[in-house]
C-alpha positions in Angstrom: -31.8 102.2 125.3 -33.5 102.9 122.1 -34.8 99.8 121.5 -34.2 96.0 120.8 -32.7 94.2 118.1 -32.4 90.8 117.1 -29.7 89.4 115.4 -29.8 86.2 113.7 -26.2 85.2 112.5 -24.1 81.9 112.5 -20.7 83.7 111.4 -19.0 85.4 114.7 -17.1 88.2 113.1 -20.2 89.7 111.6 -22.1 88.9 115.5 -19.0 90.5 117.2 -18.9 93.5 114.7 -22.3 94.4 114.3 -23.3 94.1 117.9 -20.5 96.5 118.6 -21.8 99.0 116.5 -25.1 98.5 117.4 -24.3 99.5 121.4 -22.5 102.1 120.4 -25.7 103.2 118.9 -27.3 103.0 122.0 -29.7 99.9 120.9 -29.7 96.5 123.0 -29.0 93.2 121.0 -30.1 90.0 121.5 -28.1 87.2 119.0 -29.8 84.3 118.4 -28.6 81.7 115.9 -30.7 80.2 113.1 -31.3 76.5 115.2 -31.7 78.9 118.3 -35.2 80.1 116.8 -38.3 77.5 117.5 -39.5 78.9 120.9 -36.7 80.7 121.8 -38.6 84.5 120.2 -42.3 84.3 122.5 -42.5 85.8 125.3 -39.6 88.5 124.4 -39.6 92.5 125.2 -40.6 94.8 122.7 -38.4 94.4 119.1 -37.2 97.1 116.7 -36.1 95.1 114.2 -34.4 91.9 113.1 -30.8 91.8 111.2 -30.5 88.3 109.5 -27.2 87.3 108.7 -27.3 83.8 107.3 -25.1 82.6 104.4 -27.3 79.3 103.8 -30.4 80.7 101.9 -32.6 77.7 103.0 -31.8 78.6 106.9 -32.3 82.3 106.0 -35.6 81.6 104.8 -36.3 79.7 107.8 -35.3 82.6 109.9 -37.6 85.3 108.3 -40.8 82.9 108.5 -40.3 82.3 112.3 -39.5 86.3 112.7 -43.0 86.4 110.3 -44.8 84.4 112.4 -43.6 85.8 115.7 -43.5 89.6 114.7 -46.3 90.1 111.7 -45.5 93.8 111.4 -41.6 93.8 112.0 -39.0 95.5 109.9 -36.9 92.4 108.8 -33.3 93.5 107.1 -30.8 91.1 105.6 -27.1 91.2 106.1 -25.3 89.8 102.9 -21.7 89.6 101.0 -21.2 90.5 97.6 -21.1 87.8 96.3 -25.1 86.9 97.2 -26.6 90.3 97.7 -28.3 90.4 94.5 -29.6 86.7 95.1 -33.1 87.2 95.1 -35.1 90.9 96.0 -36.3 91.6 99.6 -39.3 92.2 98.3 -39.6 88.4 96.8 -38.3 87.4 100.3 -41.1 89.9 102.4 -38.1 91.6 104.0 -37.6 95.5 104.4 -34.0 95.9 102.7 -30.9 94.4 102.7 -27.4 95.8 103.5 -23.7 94.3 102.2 -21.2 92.6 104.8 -19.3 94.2 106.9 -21.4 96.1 107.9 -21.0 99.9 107.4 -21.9 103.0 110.2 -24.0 104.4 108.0 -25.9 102.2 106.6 -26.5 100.5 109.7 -27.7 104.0 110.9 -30.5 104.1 107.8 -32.0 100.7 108.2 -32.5 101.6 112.3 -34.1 105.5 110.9 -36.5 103.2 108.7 -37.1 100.8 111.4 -38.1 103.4 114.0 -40.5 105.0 111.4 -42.1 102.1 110.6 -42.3 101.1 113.9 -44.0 104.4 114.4 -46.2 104.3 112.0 -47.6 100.6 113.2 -48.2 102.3 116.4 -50.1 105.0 115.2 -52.1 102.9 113.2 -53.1 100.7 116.3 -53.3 103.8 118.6 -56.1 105.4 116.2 -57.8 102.5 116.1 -58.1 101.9 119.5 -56.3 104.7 121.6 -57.2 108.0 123.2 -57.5 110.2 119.5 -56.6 113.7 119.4 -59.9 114.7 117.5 -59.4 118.3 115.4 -57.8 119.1 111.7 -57.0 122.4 113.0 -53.6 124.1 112.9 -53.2 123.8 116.2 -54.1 119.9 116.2 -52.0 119.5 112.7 -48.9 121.0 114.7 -49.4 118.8 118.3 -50.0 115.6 115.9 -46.6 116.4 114.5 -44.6 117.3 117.9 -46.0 113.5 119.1 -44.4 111.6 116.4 -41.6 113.6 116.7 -40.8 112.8 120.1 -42.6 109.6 120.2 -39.3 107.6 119.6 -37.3 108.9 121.8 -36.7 109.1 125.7 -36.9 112.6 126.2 -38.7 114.3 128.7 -42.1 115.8 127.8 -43.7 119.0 129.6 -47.0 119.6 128.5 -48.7 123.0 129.2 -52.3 124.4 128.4 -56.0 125.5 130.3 -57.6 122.7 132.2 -59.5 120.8 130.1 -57.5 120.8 126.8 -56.7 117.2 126.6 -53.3 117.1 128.0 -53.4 113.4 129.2 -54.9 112.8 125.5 -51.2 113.7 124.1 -49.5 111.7 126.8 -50.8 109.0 126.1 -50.5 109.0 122.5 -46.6 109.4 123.1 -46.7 106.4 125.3 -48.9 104.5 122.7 -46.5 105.6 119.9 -43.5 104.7 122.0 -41.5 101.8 122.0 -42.5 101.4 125.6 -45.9 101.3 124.5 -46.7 97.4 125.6 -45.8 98.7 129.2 -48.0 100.1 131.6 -48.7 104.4 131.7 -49.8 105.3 135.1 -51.1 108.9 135.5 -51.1 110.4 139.2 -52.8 113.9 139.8 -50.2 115.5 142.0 -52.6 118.3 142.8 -55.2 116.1 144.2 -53.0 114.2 146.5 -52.6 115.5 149.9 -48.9 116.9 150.5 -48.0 114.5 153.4 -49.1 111.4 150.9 -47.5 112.1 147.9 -44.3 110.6 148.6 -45.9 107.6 149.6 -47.9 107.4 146.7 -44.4 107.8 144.4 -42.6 106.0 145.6 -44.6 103.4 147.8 -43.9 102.2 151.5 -42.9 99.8 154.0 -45.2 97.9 155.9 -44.8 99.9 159.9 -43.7 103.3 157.8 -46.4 105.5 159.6 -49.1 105.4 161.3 -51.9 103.2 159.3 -49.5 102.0 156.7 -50.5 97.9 157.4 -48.5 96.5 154.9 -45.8 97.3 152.3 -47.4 98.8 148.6 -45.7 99.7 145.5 -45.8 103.0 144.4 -46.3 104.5 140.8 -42.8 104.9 139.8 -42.9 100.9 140.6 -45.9 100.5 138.9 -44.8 102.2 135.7 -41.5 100.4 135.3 -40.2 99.8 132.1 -43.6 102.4 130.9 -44.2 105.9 131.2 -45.7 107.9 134.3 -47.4 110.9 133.9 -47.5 113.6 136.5 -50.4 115.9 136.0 -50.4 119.6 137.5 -46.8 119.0 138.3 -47.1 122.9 139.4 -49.0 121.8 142.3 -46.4 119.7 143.6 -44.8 121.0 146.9 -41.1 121.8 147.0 -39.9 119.4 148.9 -41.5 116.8 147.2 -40.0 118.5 144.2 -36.2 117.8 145.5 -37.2 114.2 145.8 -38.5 113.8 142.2 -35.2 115.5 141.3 -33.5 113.2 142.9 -35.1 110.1 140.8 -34.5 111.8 137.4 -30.9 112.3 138.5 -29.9 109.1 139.8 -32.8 106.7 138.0 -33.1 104.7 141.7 -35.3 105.5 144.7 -36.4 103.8 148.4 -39.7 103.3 149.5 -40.7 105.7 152.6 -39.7 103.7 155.7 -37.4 101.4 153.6 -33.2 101.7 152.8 -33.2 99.1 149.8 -32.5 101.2 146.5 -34.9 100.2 143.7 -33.7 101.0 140.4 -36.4 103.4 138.0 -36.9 102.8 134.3 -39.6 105.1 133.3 -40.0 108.0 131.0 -41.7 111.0 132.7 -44.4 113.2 131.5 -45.5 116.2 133.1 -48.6 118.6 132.4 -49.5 121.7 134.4 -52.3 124.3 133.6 -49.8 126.8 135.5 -47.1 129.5 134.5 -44.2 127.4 135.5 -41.4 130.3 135.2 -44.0 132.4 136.8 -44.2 130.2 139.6 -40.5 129.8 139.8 -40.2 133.2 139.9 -42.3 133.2 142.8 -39.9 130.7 144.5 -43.0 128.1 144.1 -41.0 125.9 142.1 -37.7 124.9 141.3 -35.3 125.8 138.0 -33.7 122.2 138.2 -36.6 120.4 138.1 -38.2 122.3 135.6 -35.6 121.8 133.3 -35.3 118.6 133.6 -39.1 118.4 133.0 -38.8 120.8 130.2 -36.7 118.8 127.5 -39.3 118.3 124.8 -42.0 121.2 125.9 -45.8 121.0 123.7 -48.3 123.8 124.4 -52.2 122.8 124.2 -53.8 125.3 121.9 -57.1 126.2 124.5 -60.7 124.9 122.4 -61.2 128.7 122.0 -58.3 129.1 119.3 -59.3 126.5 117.4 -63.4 126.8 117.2 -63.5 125.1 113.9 -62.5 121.5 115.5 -66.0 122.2 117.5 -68.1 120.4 115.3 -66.0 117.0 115.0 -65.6 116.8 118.5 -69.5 117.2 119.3 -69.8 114.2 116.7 -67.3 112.4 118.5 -68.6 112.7 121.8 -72.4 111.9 120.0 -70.8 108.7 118.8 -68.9 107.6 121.9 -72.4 107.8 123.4 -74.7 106.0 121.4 -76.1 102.3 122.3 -78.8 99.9 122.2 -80.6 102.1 124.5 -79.0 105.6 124.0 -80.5 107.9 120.5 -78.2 110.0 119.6 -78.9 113.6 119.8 -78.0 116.0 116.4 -76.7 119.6 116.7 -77.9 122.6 114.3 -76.4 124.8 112.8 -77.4 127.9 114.9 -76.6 125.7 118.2 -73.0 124.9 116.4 -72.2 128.6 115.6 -72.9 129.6 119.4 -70.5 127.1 120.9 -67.9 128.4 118.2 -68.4 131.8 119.5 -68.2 130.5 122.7 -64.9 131.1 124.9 -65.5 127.5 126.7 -63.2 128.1 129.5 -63.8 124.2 130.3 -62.3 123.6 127.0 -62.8 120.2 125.4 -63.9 118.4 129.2 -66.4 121.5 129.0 -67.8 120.8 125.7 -68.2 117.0 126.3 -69.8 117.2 129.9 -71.9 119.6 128.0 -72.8 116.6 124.9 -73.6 114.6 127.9 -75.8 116.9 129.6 -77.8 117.2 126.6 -78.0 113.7 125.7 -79.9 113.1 128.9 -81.8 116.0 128.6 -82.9 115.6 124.9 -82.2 111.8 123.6 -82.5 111.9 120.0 -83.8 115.2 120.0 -81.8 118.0 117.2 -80.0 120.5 119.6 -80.7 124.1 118.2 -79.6 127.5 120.0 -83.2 127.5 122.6 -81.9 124.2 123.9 -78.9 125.4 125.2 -77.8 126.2 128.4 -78.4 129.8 128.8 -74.7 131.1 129.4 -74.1 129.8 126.0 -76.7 131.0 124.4 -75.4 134.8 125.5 -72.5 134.4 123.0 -74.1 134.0 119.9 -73.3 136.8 118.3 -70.3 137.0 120.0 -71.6 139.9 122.6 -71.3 139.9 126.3 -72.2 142.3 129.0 -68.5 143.0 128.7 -68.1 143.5 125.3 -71.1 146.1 125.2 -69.3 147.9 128.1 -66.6 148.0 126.1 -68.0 149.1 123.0 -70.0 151.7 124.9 -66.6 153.3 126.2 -65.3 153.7 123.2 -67.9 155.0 121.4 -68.0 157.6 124.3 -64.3 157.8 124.7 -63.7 158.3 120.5 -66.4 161.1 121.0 -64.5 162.7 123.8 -61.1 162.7 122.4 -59.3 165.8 121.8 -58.8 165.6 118.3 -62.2 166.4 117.6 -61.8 169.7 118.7 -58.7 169.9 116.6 -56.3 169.6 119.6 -53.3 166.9 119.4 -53.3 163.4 120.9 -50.4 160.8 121.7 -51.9 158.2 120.2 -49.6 155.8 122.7 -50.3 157.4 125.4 -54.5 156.9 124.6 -54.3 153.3 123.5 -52.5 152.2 126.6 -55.2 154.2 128.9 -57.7 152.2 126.8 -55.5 149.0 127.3 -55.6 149.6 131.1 -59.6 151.0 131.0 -60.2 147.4 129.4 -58.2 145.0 131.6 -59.7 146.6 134.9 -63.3 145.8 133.5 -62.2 141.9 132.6 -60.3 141.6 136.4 -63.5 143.7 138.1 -65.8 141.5 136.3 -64.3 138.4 137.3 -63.4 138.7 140.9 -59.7 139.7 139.9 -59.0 136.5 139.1 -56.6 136.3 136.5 -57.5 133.2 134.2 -60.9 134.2 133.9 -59.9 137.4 132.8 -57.3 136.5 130.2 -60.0 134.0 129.2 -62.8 137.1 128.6 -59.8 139.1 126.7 -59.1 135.9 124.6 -55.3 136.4 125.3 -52.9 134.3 127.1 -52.7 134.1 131.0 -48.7 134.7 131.1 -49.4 138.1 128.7 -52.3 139.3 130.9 -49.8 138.9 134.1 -46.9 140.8 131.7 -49.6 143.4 131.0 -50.7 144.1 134.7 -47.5 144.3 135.7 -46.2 146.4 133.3 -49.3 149.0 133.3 -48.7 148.6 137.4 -52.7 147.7 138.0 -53.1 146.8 141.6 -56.1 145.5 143.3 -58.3 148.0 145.3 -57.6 147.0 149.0 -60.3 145.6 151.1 -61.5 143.4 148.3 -61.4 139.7 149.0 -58.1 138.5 147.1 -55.3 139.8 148.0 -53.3 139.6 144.8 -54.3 139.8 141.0 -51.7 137.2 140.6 
């Protein structure tokens, strides 16, 4: 369902009517009539909006103050004939619109559009003011802001990729807060952190006598979410057959408790984040196509904290703020100490930058932050150099020195640049134990492009050496 609408209307052809076109639209209707109101609209599940089809103005009037009084912020719409649709202005009655009897596909399909934005937008205004904020006015941010509210409204499926650290249960929860699921609960569970032979319990819950230690019966997070969303976080951790289980649940929307046979039925909307190559990984037989397109419906890449430096400085202010008290002075950052965590690749990413806010809170309360007073790992990139880079820049200046053009001879220049390529990526995998993240992360280009690049330049690890695999 897309969400609930009530319809207030005495007359039963424009009840039997509009209702039908309103589940063919997917959208549940509640009709209540105008002396069905007093008490009868507390206590109720989330609303869309309100259709008010009432022919006696006095009793529509009525209607739209109880519906005011109830719902402050609800898109109210009136139904009315001809003959009285110019009788008075929505706006003199506080209502969103109105629309003429009988009621027409298409403009029944406009009012709901308006409705969800609206909707949309009161939730984003609450979830800003007191939600989990995606803090940043770069591209990046700009572009992940506008995926959110695009998928917000809907049921769809959300994968969300990206490093560790770049926020990704930030975003899932702003979908859940802009939602129309967003009074019920959101329940994250870490599936990587979760030993393999508890997960399923920890899903799907147990019966009391399932195994050995299990004392008594205990919901499990799909129970707990019902009717909200449930987040699954490094979904790529998750072992296969856990994975056919899950697949199950999407599929058939109904599940049993381990150790039980009754069938509960699952309303929840799944997100899933992983900080892995999925198709990689499936690839690798590690994880399976079904599932991941069934996770992958609505897919929203986390730009790393690297690619967009310049939200750096709002997000130290925010994590200054979110820290001061009565009894906590806020530190201040400099300039100089700002331009070295730009230049910084921050593998950590934003969790990075704010366990490193916290760090220096304790360390210097109320105390400006300049370049001395960082950490010294960060203090190395400030003018963008590392022992890397001046490897780097020392082969070249040795290898552009060497190179047979010099001495007039021809070069293929593809042939040179890809030797260079390969010179460069052995250094990064050498220098960081040959594992691949931290390598791509020195490069500054994407894991997934380093793997293409290693394959496709066929670099191999030395044998002997501790990991078996660059991938």
């Amino acid at each position: 369902m897309t969400g609930e609408v009530l319809l207030i209307a005495d007359e039963q052809e424009v009840i039997t009517k509009t209702t039908a076109l309103l589940e063919s639209l997917d959208h549940l209707v509640s009709h209540l009539e105008s002396s069905e109101l007093i008490g009868s609209l507390s206590g109720r599940n989330p609303v869309l909006t309100a259709l008010v089809a009432l022919a006696d103005r006095s009793a529509e009037k009525q209607a739209i103050a109880a519906l005011r009084s109830e719902y402050p912020m609800l898109p109210i719409y009136l139904l009315r004939s001809d003959r009285d649709f110019f009788q008075e202005t929505p706006e003199t009655l506080e209502v969103s619109g109105s629309i003429r009897l009988p009621v027409r596909y298409g403009d029944l399909l406009e009012i709901l559009k308006q409705a969800r934005m609206k909707a949309l937008q009161n939730r984003e205004n609450e979830n800003h003011a007191a939600g989990p904020r995606l803090i940043g006015t770069s591209p990046g941010i700009k572009a992940i802001r506008t995926l959110i509210r695009q998928v917000a409204a809907t049921e769809a499926s959300v994968l969300l990729s990206g490093e560790s650290g770049t926020g990704k249960e930030v975003v899932a929860r702003n979908i859940h807060a802009l939602s129309l699921r967003a009074d019920r609960p959101f329940v994250a569970v870490n599936c990587g952190a979760i030993p393999p032979e508890l997960l399923e319990s920890e899903l799907f819950g147990h019966e009391k006598g399932a195994f050995t230690g299990a004392f008594q019966s205990r919901p499990g997070r799909f129970e707990l979410a019902e009717g909200g969303t449930l987040f699954l976080d490094e979904i790529g951790d998750m072992p296969l057959n856990m994975q056919v289980k899950l697949l199950r649940v999407i599929q058939e929307k109904s599940f049993e408790r381990v150790g039980g046979s009754r069938t509960r039925i699952s309303n929840v909307r799944l997100i899933a984040a992983t900080h892995q190559d999925l198709e990689n990984q499936i690839a690798e037989g590690k994880f399976r196509l079904d599932l991941f397109y069934r996770l992958n419906v609505f897919p929203i890449e986390l730009p790393a904290l690297r690619d967009r430096s310049e939200d750096i400085p709002q997000l130290i202010n925010a994590f200054i703020k979110a820290r001061s008290g009565p009894t906590q002075e806020p530190i201040s950052f400099a300039g100089d100490a700002l331009q070295t965590l730009m230049n910084h690749p921050l593998p950590g990413n934003v969790r990075e930058l704010e366990n490193l806010v916290e760090r220096l809170s304790i360390l210097h309360p109320g105390e400006t932050i300049d370049c001395a007073k960082l950490p010294v790992r960060y203090q190395q990139h400030g003018s963008l150099q590392s022992p890397l880079t001046e490897l780097i820049r020392a082969d070249q200046v040795r290898e552009v020195a060497e190179l047979p053009a010099a001495n007039g001879q021809k070069i293929n220049l593809k042939q040179y640049l890809a030797s260079l390529e390969r010179s460069l990526i052995c250094r990064a995998l050498e220098q960081s134990d040959w594992v691949v993240t931290r390598a791509a992360q020195t490069l500054s280009v994407r894991r997934t492009t380093l793997i293409e690049k290693i394959r496709k330049l066929e670099i191999r690890q030395p044998r002997g050496q501790q990991r078996s695999s660059v991938l």
